[in-house]
N, CA, C and O atoms as a Tinker XYZ file with bonds, in Angstrom:
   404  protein
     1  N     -6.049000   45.089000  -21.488000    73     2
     2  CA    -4.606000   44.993000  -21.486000    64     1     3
     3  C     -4.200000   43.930000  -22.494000    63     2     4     5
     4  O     -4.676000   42.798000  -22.569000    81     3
     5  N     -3.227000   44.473000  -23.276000    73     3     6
     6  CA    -2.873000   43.328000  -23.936000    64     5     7
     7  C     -1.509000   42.697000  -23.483000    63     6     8     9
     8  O     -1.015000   42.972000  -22.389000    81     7
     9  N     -0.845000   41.716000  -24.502000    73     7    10
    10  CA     0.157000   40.636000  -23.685000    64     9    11
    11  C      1.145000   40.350000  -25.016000    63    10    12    13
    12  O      0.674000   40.287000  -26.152000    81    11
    13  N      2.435000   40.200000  -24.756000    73    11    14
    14  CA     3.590000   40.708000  -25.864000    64    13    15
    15  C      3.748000   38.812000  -25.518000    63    14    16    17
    16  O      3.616000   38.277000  -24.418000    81    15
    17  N      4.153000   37.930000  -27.228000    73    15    18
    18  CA     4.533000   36.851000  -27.099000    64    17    19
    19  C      5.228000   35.974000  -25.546000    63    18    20    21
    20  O      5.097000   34.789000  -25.239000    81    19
    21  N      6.097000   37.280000  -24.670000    73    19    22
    22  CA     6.231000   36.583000  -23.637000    64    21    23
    23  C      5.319000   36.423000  -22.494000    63    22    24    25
    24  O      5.542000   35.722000  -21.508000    81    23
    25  N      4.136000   37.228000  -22.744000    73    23    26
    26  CA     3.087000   37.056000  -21.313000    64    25    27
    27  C      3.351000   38.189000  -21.057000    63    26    28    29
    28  O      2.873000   38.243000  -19.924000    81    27
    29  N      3.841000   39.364000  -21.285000    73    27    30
    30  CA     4.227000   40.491000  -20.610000    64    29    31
    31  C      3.338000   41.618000  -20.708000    63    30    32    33
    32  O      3.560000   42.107000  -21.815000    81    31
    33  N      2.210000   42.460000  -19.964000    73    31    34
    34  CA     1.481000   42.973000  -20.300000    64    33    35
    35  C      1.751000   44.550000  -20.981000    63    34    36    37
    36  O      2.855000   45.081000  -21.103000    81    35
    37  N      0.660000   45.027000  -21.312000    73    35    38
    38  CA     1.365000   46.239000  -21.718000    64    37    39
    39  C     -0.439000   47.016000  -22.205000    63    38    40    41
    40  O     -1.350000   46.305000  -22.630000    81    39
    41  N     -0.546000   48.297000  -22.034000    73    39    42
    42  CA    -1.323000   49.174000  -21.831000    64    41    43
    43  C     -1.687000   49.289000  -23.433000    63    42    44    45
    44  O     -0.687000   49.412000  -24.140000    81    43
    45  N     -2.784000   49.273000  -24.036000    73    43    46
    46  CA    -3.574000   49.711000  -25.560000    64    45    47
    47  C     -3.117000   50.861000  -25.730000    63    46    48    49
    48  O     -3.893000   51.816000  -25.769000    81    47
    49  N     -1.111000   51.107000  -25.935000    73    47    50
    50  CA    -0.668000   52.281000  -26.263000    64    49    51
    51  C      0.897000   52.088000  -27.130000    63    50    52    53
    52  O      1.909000   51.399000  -27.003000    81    51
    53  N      0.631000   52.636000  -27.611000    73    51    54
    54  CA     1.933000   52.126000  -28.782000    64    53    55
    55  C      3.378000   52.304000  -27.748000    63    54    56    57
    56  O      4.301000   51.522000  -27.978000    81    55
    57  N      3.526000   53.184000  -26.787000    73    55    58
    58  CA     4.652000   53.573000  -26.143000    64    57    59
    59  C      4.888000   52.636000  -24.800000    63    58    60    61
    60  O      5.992000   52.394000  -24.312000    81    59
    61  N      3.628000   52.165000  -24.313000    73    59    62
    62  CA     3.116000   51.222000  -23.836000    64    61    63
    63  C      3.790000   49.654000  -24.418000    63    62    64    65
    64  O      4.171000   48.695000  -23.748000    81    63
    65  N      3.772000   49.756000  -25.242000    73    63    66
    66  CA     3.638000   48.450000  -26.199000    64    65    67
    67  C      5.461000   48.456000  -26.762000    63    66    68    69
    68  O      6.234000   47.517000  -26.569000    81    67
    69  N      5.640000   49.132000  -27.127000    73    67    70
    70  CA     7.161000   49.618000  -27.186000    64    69    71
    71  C      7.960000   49.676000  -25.951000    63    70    72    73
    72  O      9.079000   49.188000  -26.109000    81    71
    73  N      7.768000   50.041000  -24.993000    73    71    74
    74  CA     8.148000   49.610000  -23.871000    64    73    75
    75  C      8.547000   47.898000  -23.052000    63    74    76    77
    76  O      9.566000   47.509000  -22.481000    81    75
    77  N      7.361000   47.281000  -23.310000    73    75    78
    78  CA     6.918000   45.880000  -22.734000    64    77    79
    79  C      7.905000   45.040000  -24.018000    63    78    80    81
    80  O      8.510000   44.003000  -23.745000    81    79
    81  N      7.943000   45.613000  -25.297000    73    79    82
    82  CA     8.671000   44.393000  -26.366000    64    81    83
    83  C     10.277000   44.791000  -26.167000    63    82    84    85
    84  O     11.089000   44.001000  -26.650000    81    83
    85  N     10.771000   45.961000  -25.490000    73    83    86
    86  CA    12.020000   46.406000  -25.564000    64    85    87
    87  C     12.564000   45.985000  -23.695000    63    86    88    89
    88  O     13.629000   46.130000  -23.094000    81    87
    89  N     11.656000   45.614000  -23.430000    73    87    90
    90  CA    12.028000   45.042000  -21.670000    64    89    91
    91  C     11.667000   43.457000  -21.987000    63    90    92    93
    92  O     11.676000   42.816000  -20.936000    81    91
    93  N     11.434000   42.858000  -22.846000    73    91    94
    94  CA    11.099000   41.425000  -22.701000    64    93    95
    95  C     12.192000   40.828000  -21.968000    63    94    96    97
    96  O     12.054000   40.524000  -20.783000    81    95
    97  N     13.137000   40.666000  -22.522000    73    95    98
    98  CA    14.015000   39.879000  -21.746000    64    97    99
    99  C     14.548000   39.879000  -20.399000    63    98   100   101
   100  O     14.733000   38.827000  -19.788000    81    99
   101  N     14.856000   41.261000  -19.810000    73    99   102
   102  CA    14.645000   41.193000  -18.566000    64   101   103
   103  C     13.797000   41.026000  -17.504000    63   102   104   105
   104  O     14.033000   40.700000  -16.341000    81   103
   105  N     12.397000   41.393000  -18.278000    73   103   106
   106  CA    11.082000   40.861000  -17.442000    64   105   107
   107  C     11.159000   39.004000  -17.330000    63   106   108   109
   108  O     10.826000   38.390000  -16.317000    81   107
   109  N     11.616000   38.419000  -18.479000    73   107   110
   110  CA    11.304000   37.178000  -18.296000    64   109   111
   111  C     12.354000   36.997000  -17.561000    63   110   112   113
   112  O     12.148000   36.042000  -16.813000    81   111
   113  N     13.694000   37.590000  -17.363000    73   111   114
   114  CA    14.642000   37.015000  -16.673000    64   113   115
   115  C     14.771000   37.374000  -15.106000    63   114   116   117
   116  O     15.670000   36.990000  -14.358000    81   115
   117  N     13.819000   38.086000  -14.818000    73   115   118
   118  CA    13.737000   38.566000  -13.450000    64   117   119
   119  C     12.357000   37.677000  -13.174000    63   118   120   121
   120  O     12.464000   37.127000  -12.077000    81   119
   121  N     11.079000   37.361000  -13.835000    73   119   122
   122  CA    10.785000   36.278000  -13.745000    64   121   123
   123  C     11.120000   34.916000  -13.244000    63   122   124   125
   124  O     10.580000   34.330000  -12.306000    81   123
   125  N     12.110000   34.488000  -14.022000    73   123   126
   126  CA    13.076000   33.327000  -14.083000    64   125   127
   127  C     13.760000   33.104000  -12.668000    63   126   128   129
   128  O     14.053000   32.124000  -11.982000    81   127
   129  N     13.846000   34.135000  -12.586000    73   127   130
   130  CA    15.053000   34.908000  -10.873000    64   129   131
   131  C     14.060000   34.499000   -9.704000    63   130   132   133
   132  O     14.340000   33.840000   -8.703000    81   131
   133  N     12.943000   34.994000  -10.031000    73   131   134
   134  CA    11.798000   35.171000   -8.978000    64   133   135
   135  C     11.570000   34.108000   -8.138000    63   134   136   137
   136  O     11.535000   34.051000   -6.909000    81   135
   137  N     11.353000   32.891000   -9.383000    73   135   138
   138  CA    11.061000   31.439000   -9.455000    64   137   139
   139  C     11.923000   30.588000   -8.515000    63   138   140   141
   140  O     11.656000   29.834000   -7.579000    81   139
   141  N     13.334000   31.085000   -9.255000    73   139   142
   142  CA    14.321000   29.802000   -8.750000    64   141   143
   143  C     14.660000   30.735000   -7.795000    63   142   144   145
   144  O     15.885000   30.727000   -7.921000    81   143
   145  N     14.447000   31.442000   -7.025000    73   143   146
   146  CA    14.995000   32.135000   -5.474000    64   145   147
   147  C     13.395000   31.581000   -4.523000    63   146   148   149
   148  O     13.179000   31.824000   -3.335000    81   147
   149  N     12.748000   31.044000   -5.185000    73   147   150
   150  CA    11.561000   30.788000   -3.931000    64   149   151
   151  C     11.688000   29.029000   -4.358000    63   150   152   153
   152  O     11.250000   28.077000   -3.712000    81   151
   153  N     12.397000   29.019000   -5.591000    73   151   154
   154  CA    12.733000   27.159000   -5.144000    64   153   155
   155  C     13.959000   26.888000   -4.200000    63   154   156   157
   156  O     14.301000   25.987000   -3.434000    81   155
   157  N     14.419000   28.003000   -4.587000    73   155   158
   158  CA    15.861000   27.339000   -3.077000    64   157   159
   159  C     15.381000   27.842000   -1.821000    63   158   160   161
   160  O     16.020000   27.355000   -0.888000    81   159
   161  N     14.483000   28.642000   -1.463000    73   159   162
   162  CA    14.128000   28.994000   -0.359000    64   161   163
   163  C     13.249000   27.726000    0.648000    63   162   164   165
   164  O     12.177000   27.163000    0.427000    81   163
   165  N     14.082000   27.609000    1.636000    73   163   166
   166  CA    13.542000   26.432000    2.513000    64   165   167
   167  C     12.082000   26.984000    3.198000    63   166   168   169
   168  O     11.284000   26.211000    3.728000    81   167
   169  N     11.875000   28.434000    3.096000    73   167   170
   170  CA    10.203000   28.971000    3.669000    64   169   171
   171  C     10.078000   29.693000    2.675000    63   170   172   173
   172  O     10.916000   29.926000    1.805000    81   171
   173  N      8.396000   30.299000    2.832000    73   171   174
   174  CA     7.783000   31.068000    2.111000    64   173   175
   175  C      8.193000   32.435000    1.987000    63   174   176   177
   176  O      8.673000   32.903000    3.019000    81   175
   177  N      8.141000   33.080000    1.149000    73   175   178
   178  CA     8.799000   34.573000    1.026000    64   177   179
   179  C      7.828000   35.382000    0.640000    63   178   180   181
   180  O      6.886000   35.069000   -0.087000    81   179
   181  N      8.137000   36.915000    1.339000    73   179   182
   182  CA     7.336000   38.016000    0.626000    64   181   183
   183  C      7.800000   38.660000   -0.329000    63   182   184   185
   184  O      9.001000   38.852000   -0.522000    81   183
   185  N      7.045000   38.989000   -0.900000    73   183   186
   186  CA     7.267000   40.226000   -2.355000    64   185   187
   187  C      8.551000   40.977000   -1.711000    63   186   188   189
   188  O      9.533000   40.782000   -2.428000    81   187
   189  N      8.836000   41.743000   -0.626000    73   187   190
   190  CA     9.784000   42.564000   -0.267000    64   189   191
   191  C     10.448000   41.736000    0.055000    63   190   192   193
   192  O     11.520000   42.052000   -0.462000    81   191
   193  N     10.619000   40.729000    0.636000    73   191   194
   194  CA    12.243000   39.693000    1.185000    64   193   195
   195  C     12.132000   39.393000   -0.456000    63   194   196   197
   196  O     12.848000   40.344000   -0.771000    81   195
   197  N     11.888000   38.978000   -1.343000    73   195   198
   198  CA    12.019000   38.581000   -3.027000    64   197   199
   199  C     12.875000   39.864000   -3.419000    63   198   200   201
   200  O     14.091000   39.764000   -3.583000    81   199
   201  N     12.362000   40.784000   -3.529000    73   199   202
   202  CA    12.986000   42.099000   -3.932000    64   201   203
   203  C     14.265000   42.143000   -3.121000    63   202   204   205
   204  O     15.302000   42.162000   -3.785000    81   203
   205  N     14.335000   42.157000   -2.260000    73   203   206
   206  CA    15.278000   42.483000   -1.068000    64   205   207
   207  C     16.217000   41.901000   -1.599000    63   206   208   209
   208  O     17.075000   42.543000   -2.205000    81   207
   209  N     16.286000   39.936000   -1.439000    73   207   210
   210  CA    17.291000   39.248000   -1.957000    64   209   211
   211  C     17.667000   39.514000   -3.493000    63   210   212   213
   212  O     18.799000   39.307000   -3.929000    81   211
   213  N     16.764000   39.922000   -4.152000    73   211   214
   214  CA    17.209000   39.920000   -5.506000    64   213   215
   215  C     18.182000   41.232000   -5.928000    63   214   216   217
   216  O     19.085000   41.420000   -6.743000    81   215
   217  N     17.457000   42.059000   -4.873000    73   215   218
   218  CA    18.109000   43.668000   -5.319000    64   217   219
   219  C     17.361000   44.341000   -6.599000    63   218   220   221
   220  O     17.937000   44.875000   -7.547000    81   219
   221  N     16.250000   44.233000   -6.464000    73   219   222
   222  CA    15.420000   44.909000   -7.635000    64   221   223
   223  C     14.126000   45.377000   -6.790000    63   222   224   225
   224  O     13.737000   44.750000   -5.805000    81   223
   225  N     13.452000   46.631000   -7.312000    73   223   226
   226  CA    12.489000   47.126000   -6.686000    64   225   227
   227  C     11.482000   45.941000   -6.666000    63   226   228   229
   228  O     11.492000   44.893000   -7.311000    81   227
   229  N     10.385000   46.535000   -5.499000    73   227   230
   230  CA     9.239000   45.907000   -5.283000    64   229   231
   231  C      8.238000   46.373000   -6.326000    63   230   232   233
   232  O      7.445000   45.561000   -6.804000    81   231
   233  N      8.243000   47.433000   -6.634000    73   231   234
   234  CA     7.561000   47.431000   -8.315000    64   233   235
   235  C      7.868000   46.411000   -9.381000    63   234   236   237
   236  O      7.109000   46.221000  -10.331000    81   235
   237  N      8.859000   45.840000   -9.223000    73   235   238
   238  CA     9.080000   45.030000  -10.755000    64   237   239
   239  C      8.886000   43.442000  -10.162000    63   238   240   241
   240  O      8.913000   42.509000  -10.964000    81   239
   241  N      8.736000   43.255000   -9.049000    73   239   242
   242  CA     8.989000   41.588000   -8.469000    64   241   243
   243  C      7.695000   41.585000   -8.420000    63   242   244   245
   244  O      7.415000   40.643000   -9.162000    81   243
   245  N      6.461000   42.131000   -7.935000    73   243   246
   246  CA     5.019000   42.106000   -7.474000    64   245   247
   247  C      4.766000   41.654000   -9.311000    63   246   248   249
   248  O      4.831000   40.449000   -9.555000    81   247
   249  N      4.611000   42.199000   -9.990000    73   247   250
   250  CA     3.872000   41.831000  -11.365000    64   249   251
   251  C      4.445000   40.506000  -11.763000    63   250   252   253
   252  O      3.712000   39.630000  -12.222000    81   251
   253  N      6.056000   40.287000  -11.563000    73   251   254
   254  CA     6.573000   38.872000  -11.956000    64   253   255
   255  C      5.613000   37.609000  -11.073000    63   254   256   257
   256  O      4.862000   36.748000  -11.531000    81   255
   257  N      5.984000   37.910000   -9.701000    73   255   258
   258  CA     4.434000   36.890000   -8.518000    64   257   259
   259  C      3.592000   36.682000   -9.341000    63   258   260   261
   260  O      3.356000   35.630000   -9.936000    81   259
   261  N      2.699000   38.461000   -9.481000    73   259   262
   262  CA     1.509000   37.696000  -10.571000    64   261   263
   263  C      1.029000   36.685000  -11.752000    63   262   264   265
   264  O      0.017000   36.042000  -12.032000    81   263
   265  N      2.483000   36.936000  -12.348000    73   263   266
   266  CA     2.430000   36.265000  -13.473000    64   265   267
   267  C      2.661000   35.217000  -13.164000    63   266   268   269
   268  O      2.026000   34.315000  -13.711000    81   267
   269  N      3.815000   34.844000  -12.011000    73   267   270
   270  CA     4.223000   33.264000  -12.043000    64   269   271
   271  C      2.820000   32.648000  -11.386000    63   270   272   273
   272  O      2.475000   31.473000  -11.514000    81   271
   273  N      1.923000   33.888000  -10.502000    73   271   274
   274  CA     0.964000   32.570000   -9.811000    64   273   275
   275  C     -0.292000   31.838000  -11.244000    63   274   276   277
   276  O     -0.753000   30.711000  -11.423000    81   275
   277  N     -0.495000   33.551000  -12.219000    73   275   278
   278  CA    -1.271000   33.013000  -13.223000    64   277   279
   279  C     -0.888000   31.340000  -13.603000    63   278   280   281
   280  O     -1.553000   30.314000  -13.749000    81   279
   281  N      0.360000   31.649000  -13.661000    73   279   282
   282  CA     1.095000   30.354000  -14.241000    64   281   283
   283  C      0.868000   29.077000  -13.730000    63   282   284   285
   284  O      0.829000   27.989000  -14.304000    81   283
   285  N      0.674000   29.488000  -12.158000    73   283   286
   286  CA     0.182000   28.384000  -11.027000    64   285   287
   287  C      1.938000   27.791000  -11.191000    63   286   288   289
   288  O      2.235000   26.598000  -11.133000    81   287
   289  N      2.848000   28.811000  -11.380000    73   287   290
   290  CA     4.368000   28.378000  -10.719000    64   289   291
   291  C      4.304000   28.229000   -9.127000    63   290   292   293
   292  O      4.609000   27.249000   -8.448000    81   291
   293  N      3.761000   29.634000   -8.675000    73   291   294
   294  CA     4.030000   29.878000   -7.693000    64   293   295
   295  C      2.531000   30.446000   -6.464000    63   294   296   297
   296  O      1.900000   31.337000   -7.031000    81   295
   297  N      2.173000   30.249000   -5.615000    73   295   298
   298  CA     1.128000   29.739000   -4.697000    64   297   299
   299  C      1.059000   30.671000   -3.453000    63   298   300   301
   300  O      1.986000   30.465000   -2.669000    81   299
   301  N      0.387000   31.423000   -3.165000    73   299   302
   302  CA     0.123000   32.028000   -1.929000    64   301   303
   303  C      0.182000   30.563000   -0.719000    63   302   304   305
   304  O     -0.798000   29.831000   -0.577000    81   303
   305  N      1.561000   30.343000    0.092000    73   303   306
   306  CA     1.349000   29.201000    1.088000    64   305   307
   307  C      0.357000   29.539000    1.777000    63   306   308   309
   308  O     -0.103000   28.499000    2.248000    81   307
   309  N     -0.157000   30.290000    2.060000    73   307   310
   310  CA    -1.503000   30.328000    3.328000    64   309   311
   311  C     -0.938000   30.902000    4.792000    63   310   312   313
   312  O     -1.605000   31.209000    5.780000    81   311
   313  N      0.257000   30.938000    4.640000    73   311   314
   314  CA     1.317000   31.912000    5.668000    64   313   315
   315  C      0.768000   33.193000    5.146000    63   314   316   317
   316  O      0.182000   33.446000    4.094000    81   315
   317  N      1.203000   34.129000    6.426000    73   315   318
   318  CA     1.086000   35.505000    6.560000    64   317   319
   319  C      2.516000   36.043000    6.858000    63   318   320   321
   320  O      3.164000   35.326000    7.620000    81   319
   321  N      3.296000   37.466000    6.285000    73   319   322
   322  CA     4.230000   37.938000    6.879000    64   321   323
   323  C      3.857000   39.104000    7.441000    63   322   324   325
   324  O      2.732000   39.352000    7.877000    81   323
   325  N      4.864000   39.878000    7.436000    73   323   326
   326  CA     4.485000   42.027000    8.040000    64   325   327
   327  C      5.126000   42.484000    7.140000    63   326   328   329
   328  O      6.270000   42.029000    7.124000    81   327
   329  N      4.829000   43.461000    6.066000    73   327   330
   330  CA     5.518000   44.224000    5.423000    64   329   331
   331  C      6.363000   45.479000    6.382000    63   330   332   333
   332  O      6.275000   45.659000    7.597000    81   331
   333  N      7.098000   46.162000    5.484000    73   331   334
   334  CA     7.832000   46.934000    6.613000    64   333   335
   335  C      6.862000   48.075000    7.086000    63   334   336   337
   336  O      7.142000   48.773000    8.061000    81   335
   337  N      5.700000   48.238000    6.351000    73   335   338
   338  CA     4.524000   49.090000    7.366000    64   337   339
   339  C      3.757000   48.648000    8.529000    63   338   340   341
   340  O      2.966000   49.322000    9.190000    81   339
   341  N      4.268000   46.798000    8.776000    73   339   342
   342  CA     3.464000   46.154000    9.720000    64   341   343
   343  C      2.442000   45.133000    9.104000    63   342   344   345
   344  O      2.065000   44.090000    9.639000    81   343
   345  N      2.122000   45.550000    8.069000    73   343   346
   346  CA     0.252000   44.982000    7.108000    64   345   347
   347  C      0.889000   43.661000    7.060000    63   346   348   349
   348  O      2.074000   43.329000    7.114000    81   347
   349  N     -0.275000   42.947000    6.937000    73   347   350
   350  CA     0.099000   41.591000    6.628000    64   349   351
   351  C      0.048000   41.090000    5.089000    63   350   352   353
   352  O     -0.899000   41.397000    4.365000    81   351
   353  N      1.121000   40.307000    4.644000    73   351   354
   354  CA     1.078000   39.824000    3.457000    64   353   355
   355  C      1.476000   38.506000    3.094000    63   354   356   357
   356  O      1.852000   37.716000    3.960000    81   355
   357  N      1.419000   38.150000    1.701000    73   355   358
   358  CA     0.919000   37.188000    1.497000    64   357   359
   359  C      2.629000   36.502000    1.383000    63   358   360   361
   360  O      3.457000   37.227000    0.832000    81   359
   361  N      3.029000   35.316000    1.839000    73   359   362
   362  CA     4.768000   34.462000    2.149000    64   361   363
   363  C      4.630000   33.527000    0.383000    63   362   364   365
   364  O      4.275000   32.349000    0.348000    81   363
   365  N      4.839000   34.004000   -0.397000    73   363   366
   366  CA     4.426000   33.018000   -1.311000    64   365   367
   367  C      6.114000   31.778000   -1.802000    63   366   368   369
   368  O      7.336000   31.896000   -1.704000    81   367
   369  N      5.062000   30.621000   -2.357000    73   367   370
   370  CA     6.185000   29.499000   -2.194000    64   369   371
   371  C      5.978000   28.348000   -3.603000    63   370   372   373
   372  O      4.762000   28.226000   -3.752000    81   371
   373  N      6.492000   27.762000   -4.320000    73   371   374
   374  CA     6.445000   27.054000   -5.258000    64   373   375
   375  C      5.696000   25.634000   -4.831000    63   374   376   377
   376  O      6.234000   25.119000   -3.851000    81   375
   377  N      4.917000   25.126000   -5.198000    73   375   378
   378  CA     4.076000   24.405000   -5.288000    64   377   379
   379  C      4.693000   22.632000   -5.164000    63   378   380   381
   380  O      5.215000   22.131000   -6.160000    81   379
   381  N      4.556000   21.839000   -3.890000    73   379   382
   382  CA     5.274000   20.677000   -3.996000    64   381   383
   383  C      5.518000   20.002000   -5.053000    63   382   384   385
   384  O      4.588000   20.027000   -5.858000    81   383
   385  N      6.325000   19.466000   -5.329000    73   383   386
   386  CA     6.844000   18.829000   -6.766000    64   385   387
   387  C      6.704000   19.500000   -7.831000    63   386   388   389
   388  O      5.990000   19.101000   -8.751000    81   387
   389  N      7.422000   20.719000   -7.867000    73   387   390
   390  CA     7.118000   22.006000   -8.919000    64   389   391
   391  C      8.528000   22.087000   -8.738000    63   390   392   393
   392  O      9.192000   21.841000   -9.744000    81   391
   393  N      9.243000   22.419000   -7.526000    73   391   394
   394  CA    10.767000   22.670000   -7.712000    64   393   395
   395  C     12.205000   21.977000   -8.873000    63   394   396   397
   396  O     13.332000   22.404000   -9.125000    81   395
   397  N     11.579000   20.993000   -9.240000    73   395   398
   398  CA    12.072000   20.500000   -9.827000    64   397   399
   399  C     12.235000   21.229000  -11.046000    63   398   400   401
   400  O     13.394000   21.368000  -11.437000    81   399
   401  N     11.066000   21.851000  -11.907000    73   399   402
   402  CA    11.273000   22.309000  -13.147000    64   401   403
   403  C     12.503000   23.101000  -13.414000    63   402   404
   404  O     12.724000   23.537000  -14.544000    81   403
């Protein structure tokens, strides 16, 4: 997989690749979104309460997580939630003295 100047991945395919450079900005800005909605959050959140509050699918918030945890923005707390199938998942939360950024 390769990765477009913003970190944004994209598939060894030109349409692929055309895709990921023509969404940059909203990927980083739903990114951005991701971040500062789990710094104002007084608990840990799941991928679906993230989506939920944001109003954007759970397809597009799960890859932003990834990226912010690569980043080590953002931290699996070690909490568990229930997705709406019941499964347990991971409450993730910004890292003490990280909120600030």
């Amino acid at each position: 997989m390769g990765y477009t100047e913003e970190g944004i991945g994209y598939q060894r395919r030109d349409t692929s690749l055309a895709a990921a450079e023509d969404n940059a900005g909203k990927k980083v800005t739903l990114r951005e979104q991701v971040y500062t909605l789990l710094t104002k959050s007084p608990t840990p959140m799941s991928t679906e309460e993230i989506a939920h509050h944001l109003e954007r699918p759970y397809v597009s918030v799960q890859p932003r997580l990834s990226e912010l945890s690569n980043d080590r923005r953002v931290r699996d707390s070690g909490k568990r939630g229930k997705t709406q199938w019941g499964k347990a998942c991971i409450l993730w939360e910004v890292p003490h003295g990280e909120a600030t950024h």
